[in-house]
C-alpha positions in Angstrom: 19.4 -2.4 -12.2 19.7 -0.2 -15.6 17.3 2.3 -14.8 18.9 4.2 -11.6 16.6 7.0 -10.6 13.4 9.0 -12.3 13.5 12.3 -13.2 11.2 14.7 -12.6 10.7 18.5 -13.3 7.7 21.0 -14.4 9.3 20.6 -17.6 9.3 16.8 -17.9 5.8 16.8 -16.3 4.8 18.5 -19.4 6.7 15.6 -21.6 4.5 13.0 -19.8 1.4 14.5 -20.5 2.1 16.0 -23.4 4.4 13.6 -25.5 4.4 10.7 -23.6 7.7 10.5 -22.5 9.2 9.3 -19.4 12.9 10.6 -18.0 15.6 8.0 -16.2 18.6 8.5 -15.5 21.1 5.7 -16.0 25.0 4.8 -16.0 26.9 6.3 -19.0 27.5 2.7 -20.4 24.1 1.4 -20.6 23.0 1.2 -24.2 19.5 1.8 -25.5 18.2 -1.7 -25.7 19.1 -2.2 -22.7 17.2 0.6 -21.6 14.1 -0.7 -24.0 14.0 -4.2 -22.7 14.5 -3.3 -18.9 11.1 -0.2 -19.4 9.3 -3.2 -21.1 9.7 -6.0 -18.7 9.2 -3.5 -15.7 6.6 -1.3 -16.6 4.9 -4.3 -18.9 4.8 -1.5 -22.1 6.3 -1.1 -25.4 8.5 1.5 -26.5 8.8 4.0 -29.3 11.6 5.3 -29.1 14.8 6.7 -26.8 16.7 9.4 -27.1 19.6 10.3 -24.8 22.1 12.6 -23.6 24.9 12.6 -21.0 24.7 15.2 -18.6 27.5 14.9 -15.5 28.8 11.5 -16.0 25.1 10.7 -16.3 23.2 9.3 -19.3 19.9 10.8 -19.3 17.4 8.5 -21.4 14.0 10.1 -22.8 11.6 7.3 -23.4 9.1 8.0 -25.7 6.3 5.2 -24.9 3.8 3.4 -28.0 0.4 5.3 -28.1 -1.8 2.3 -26.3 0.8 2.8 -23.1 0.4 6.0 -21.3 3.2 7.5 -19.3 1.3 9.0 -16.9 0.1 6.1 -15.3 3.5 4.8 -14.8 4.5 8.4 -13.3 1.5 8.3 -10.9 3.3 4.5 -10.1 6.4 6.1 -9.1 4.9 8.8 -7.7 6.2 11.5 -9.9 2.5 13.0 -10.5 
């Protein structure tokens, strides 16, 4: 599996209501289609847009979803809100 483990913070709680972003974190060598097809055939969305960054051998992947998708409903799916 690409998508390893959800993030979840006050500050990304704001991202997913505000900007409709949802956080992962993933293996360093995953690239970002990978990433894009793996959201879209497991959450049934489209995507925007990633951005990432590697934090501690970790690649942290900011998934920025289309406007018809909401992120908060997958959040509430995975029990982050």
């Amino acid at each position: 599996m690409i998508l390893e483990k959800v993030k979840s913070s006050e500050k990304i709680v704001k991202m997913i209501e505000a900007n409709n972003i949802i956080v992962f974190e993933t293996d360093r060598k995953v690239k970002k289609d990978e990433i894009k097809k793996e959201v879209e055939k497991l959450f049934n969305v489209k995507v925007e847009k990633i951005n990432t960054h590697i934090k501690e051998n970790k690649k942290i992947a900011f998934i920025k979803l289309k406007k018809e998708y909401k992120s908060i409903d997958i959040a509430n799916k995975l029990g982050i809100i």
